[in-house]
PASEBA-1860 file (N, C-alpha, C; in nm, 3 decimals):
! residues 53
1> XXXXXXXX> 0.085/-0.118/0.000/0.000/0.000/0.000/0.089/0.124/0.000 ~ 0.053/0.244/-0.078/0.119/0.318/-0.102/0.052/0.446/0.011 ~ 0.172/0.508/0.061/0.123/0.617/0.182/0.040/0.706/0.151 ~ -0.029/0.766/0.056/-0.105/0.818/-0.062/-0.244/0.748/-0.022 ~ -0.231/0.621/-0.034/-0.388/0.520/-0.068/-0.425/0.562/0.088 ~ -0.356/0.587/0.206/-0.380/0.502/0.332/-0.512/0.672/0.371 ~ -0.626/0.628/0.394/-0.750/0.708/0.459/-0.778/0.650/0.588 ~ -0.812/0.739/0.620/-0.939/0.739/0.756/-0.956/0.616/0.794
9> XXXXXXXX> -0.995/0.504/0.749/-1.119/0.379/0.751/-0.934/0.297/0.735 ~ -0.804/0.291/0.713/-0.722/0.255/0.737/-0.625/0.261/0.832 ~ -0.669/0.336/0.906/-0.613/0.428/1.033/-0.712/0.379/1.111 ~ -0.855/0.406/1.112/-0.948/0.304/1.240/-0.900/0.173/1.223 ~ -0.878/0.092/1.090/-0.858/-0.051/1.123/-0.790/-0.075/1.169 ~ -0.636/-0.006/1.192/-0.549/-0.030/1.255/-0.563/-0.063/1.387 ~ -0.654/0.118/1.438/-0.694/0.126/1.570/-0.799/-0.025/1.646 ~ -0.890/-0.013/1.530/-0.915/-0.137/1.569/-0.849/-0.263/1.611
17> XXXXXXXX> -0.755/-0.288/1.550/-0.690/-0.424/1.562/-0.632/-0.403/1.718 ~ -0.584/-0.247/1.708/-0.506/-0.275/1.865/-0.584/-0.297/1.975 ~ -0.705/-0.247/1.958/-0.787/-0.287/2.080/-0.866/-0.441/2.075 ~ -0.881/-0.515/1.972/-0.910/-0.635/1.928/-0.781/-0.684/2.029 ~ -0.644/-0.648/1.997/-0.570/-0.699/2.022/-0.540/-0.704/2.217 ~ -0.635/-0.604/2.264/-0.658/-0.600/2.419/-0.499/-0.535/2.466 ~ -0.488/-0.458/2.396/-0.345/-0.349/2.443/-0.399/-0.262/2.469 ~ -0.335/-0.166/2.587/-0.372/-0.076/2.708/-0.443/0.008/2.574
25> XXXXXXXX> -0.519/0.123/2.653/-0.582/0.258/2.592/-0.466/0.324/2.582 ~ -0.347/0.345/2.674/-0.243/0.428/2.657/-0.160/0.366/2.530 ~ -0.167/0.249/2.482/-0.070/0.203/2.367/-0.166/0.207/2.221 ~ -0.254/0.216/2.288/-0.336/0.287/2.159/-0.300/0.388/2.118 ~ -0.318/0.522/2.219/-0.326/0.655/2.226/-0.183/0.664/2.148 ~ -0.056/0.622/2.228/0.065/0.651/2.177/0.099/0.613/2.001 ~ 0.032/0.501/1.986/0.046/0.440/1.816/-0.048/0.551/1.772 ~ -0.173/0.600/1.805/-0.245/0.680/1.713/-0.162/0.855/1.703
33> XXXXXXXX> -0.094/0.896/1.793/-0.004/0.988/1.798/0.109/0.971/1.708 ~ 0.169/0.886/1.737/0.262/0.867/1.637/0.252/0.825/1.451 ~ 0.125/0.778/1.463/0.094/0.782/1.292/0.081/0.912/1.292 ~ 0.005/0.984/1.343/-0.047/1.111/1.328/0.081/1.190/1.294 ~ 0.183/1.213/1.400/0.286/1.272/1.406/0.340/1.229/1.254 ~ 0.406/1.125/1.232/0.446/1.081/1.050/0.351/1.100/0.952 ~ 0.228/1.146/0.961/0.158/1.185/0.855/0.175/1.365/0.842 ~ 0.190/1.451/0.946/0.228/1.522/0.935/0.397/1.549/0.860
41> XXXXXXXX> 0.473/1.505/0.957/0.587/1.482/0.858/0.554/1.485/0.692 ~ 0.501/1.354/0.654/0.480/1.383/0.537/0.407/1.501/0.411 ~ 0.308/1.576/0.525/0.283/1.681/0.456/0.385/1.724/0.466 ~ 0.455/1.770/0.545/0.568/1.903/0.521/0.676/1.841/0.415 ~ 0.686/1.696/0.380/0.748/1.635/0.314/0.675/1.661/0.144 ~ 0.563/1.685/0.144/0.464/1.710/0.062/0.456/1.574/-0.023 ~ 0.442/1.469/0.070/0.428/1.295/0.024/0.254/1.294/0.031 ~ 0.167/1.371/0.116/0.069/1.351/0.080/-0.013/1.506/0.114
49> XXXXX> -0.191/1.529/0.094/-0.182/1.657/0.130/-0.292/1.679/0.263 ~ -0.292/1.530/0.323/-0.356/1.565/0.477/-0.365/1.494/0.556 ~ -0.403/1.478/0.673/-0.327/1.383/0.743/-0.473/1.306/0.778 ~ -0.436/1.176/0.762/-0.560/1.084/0.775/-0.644/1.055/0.918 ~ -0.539/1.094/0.994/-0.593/1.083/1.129/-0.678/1.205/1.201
END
């Protein structure tokens, strides 16, 4: 998958899986920060033009 394709509804599944996966709310929180944080990156990288999260 190309960083381009990745939306919204790919970013919940993720989220989903981690809590499927019964990992704390805080290791959620921190993985959903940190995509967030690298999708920004990539705007300023101008790899895509918003951040999915």
């Amino acid at each position: 998958m190309k960083i381009y394709e990745i939306d919204t509804y790919v970013v919940q599944k993720v989220i989903n899986k981690l809590i499927d996966g019964d990992y704390s709310l805080n290791v959620i929180k921190k993985n959903k920060h940190l995509i967030a944080q690298f999708f920004d990156y990539a705007i300023n990288n101008k790899w895509v033009t918003e951040n999915p999260t």
